[in-house]
N, C-alpha and C positions, 0 to 999 in steps of 0.2 A: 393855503396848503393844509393846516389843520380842519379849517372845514371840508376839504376832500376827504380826507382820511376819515370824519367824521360819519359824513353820510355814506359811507361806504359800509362802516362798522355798523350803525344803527339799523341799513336797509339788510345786510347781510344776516344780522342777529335776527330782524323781524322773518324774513324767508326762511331761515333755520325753523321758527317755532309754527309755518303755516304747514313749511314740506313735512316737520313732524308730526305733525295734526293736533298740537298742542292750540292752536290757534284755528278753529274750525270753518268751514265753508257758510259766509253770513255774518259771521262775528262782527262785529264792528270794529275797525281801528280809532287810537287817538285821533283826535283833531290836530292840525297845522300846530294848534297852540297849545294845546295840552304837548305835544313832542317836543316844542321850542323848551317850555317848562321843565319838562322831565329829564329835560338831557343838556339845559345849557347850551342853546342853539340858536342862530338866529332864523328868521321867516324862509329865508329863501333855501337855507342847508336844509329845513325840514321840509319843502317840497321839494324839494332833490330825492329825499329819502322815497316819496310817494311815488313819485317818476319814475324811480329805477325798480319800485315793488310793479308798477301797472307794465313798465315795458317789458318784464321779464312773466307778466298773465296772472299774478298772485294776486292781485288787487283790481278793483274797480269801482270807480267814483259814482257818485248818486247825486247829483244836484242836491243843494241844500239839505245834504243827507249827511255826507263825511263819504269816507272810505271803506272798503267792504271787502273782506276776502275773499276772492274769486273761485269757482268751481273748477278744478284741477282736473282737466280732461284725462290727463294719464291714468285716474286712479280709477276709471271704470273696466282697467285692464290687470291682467294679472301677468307678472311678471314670466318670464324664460324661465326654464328650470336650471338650476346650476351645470354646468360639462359635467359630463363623468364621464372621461374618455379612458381607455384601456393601458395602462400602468406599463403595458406590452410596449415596445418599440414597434412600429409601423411605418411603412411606406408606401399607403396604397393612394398615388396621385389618380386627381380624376381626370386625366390629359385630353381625353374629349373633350369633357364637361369646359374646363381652361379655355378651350382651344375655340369653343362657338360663341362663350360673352368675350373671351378677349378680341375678338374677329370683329365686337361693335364698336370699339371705342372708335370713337372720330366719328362715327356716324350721325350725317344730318337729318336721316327721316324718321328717327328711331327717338322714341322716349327713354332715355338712357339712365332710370332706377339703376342701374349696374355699376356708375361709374362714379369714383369717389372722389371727386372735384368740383370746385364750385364753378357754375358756370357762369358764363361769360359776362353775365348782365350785372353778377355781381361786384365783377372786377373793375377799377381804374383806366380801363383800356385804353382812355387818350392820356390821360397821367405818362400812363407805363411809354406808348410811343413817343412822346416829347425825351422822357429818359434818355429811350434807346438811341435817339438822335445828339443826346446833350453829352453822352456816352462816347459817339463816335466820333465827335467832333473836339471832345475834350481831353480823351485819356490820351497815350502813346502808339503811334501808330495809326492813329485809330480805329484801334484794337484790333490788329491784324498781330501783333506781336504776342508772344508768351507772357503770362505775367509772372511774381514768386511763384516757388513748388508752393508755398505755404496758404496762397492766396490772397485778394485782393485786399488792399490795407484798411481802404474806410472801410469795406463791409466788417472784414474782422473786429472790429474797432466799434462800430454800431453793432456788431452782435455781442459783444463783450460787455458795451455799457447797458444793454436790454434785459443781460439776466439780474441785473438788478429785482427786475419785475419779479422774477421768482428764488429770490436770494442764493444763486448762483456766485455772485462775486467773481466772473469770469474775467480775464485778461488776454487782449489782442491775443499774446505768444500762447495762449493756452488752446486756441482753435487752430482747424484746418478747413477750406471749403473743400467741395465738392463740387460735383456737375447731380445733385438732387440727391436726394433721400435715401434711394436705395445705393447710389455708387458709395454715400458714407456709409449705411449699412453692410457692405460688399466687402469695404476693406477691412470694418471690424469684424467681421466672420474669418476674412482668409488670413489675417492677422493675427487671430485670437485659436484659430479650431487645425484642426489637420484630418485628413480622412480617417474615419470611425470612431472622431468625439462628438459626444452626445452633447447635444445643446436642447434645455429646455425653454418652452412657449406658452404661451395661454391658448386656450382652446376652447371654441373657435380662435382664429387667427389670420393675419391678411394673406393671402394665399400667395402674394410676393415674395415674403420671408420664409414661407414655407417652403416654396422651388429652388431660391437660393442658397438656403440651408442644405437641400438634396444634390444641388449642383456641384457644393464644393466636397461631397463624400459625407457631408454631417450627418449624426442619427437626429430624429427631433423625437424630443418627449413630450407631448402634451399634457401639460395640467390642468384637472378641476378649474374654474372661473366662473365666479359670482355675476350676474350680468349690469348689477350697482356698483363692487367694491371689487371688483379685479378676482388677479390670480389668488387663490385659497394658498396663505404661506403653509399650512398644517402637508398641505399634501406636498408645497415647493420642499418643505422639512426630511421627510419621508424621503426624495429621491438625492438628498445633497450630496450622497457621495457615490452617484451614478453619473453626475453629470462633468460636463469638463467648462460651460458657458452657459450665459444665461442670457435670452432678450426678450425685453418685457416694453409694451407701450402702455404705463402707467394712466396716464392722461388720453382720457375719450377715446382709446381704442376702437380700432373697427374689427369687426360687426358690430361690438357692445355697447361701446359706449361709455364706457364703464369708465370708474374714473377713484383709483386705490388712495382710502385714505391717507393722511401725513402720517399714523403710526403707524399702519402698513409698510409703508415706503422707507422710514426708518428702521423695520425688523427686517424689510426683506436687504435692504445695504447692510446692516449689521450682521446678517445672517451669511450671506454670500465671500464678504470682507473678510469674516471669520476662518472660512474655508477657504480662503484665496481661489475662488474663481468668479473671472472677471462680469460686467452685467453690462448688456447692450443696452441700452435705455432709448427708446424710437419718442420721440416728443413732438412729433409732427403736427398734432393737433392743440397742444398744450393751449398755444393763442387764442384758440376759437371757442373759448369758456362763455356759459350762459349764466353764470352768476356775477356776483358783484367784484372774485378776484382770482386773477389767475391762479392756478393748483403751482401751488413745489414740484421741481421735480425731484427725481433720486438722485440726482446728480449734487443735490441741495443739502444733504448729507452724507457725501463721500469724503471723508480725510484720506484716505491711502491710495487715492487716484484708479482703485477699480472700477469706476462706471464711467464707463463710454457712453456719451449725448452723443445722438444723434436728430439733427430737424432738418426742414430748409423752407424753403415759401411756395411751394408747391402748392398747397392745402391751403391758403389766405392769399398769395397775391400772382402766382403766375406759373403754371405746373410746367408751361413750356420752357421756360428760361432754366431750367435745371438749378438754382439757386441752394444748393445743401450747404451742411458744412456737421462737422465733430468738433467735438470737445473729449480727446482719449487718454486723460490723464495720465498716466506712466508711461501707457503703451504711444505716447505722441510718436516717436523715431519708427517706430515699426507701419505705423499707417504713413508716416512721410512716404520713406522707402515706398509703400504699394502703391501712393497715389505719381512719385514718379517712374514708377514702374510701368504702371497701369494707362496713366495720361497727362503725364508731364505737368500741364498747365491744367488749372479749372477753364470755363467759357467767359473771353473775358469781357465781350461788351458788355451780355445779359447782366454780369455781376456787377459790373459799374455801375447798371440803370438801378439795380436794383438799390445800392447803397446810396445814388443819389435821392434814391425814393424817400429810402428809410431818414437820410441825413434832411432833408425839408421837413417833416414833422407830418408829414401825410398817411403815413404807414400807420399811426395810431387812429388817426380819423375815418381811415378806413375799415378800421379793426373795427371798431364799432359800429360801423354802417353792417359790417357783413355777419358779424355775432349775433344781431339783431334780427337780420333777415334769414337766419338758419334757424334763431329760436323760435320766429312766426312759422317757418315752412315746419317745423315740429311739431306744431300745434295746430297748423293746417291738415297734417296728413295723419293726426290721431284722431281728428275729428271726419276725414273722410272714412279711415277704417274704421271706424265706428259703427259709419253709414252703411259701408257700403262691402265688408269682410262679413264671412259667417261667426257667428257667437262663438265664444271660448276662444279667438284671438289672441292670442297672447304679446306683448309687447315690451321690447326693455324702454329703460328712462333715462337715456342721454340725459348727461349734466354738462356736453360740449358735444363739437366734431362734427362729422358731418354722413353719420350712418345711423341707422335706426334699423334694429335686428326683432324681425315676426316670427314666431311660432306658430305653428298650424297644428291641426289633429292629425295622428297620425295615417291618415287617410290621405294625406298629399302630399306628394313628392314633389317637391320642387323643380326638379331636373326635368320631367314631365311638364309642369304649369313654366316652366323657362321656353319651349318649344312651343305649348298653346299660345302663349302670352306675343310671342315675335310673329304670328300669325296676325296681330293686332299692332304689329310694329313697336313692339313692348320689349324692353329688354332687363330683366331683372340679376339678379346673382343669387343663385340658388345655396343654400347653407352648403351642402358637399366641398366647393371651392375655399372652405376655410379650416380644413382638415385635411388628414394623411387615413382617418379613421373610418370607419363605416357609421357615420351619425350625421345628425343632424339634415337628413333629407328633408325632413317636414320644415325646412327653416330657412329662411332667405333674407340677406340684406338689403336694404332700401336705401339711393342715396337723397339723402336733406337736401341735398347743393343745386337742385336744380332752382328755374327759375319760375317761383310759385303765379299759375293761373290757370281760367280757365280749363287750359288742353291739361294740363295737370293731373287737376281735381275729375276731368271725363277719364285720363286714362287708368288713375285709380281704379275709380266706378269699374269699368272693365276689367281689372286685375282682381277684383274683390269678386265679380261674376266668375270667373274660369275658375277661383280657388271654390265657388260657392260649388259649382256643377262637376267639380270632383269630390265632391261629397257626396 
């Protein structure tokens, strides 16, 4: 156990000083044994350490050489310019726009950049149907019956002992499931807002949150957002007492990526806490980190139960089983109420399979299987835009999740290159769908989650050609 801890700390410190550039492209690292030395380790912790620097691309080994820090494809790109969206209140949806990528999901002859799911190849999928059979054979009824309004036990109970992972300290009674992400987001909106309270966002933002905010009467405020370090709290500062709620996806956000450091996280709970209104906190992606440890979330410093967690497994093991859940600290009795308001019962074989997943010990094994194969597909597709995008590209640097947000010159419209691009069975998400604003047309998100080959890396090729001949 201490040697986990161990090489987790030492590779982690080592990738802090390569991503800073304190540690240059070439340098040499320690030896095996020089690391054993320097740190009080035995042989096998210190190649753990080299393992987790080569599988995450920061290293690479030289026969009879040693170790070597690797050339960081990200850095031949220059990052997103920060949001500066309009301080204005807006409501300008792009309901076309919506209405033609959302018209592909499901689709099987379409290369689906668009969609923000891991696909299939990377899932468990005979795992998950042994579940669903051990599910229906085993619960009550089976699982034709309702189960608690609160939801299903072991799951609560395996999500309760998990936020360990990110020092949560959550208890069974402290959660609620859902039927997926958004129905928990749903009920913290209609719970928390009432028509013409302003709820602030980051911006861009997932264009779900954004219709749903519109749906229930809410104004949305978009704030400034760094495409590294999240919402700008200077400008969250500036509107704290315009707004009436707050929801923020801390962790690998989509389109960005982004991912708010721990003293951010602690000013912006302290700052919200202060004004007593309440923070939506979306941590959907939180699992799917490409470093050595999972991020905190905000929820990791709440004492006065304002920050509503919201996740489910959607985004790592199964978008179709609806699997969500909250954690709504004060506000627990008022989400009760909506969710029997709303749907009585969560779905209860799905959430059986799902908890007996989790309770085999499988759930973590797979986490790494798929953390791995999203940090390759990131480093696949900054090497083909490389190739095959026009110069001045611009690109953020996921540090998790599963989007990857380009900038273009402003010579191309996305919404435009979205209509070439489906000519070619191409389906992308153009920047407009993550806003209420008039921005961000030169920008489109890209999902990581497909499954890296080939047809892939051609339909890039192709996506990089129609951006190049709108120029």
């Amino acid at each position: 156990m201490k040697d986990d801890f161990l090489y987790l700390e030492i590779s982690n410190n080592i990738a802090t000083l390569i991503r800073d550039g304190v540690l240059k492209v070439g340098d040499r690292l320690p030896s095996v044994r020089t690391l054993c030395q320097e740190h009080n380790i035995s042989m096998n912790t210190a190649k753990r350490v080299f393992l987790e620097l080569e599988a995450q691309s920061l290293i690479n080994s030289k026969p009879q050489s040693g170790y070597f820090v690797s050339h960081l494809p990200y850095q031949r790109f220059a990052l997103p310019a920060v949001s500066k969206p309009s301080p204005v209140l807006n409501n300008k949806e792009p309901e076309e726009l919506l209405r033609k990528v959302y018209a592909n999901t499901g689709k099987k002859d379409l290369m689906l950049f668009s969609v923000g799911a891991p696909a299939g190849q990377l899932l468990p999928l005979a795992k998950l149907n042994k579940e669903i059979m051990y599910a229906t054979r085993d619960i009550a009824a089976s699982g034709t019956a309702y189960e608690q309004i609160q939801g299903n036990e072991d799951l609560l109970r395996l999500i309760a002992a998990r936020s360990l992972s990110w020092g949560g300290r959550l208890r069974e009674d402290d959660l609620i499931t859902t039927a997926g992400g958004m129905n928990a987001l749903s009920f913290c909106m209609m719970a928390l807002g009432k028509p013409g309270d302003t709820i602030a966002m980051e911006s861009p933002c997932y264009p779900g949150s954004l219709q749903l905010a519109r749906s229930l009467g809410l104004k949305v405020l978009e704030l400034p957002t760094h495409p590294v370090t999240g919402v700008e709290i200077e400008a969250l500062k500036k509107v704290i007492n315009k707004i009436n709620l707050c929801l923020l996806v801390p962790n690998f956000n989509t389109p960005l990526g982004s991912c708010m450091p721990e003293e951010n996280k602690k000013e912006v709970v302290a700052l919200l806490t202060k004004h007593n209104i309440p923070l939506i906190e979306d941590d959907i992606y939180g699992d799917l980190f490409f470093g050595t440890q999972r991020p905190k979330c905000c929820k990791t410093f709440d004492t006065e139960g304002t920050v509503l967690l919201c996740s489910s497994f959607s985004k790592t093991l199964a978008p179709g089983y609806r699997a969500g859940w909250v954690a709504p600290g004060k506000y627990k009795e008022q989400i009760l109420k909506l969710k029997l308001v709303h749907a009585i019962s969560s779905p209860t074989i799905t959430h059986a399979a799902v908890a007996s997943f989790l309770k085999s010990g499988r759930y973590e094994h797979h986490l790494r299987k798929l953390r791995s194969a999203l940090q390759q597909n990131y480093l696949h597709y900054i090497d083909a835009i490389a190739e095959y995008f026009p110069e001045h590209t611009k690109i953020s640097r996921p540090q998790g999740g599963l989007a990857l947000w380009v900038e273009f010159n402003k010579k191309v419209n996305t919404a435009e290159l979205f209509d070439s691009a489906m000519k070619y069975k191409i389906s992308i998400a153009p920047g407009r769908m993550f806003t209420f604003q008039d921005q961000f047309e030169n920008c489109m998100r890209l999902s990581i989650g497909l499954y890296w080959g080939e047809d892939v890396r051609l339909k890039l090729k192709q996506l990089g050609g129609l951006v190049r001949s709108m120029l």
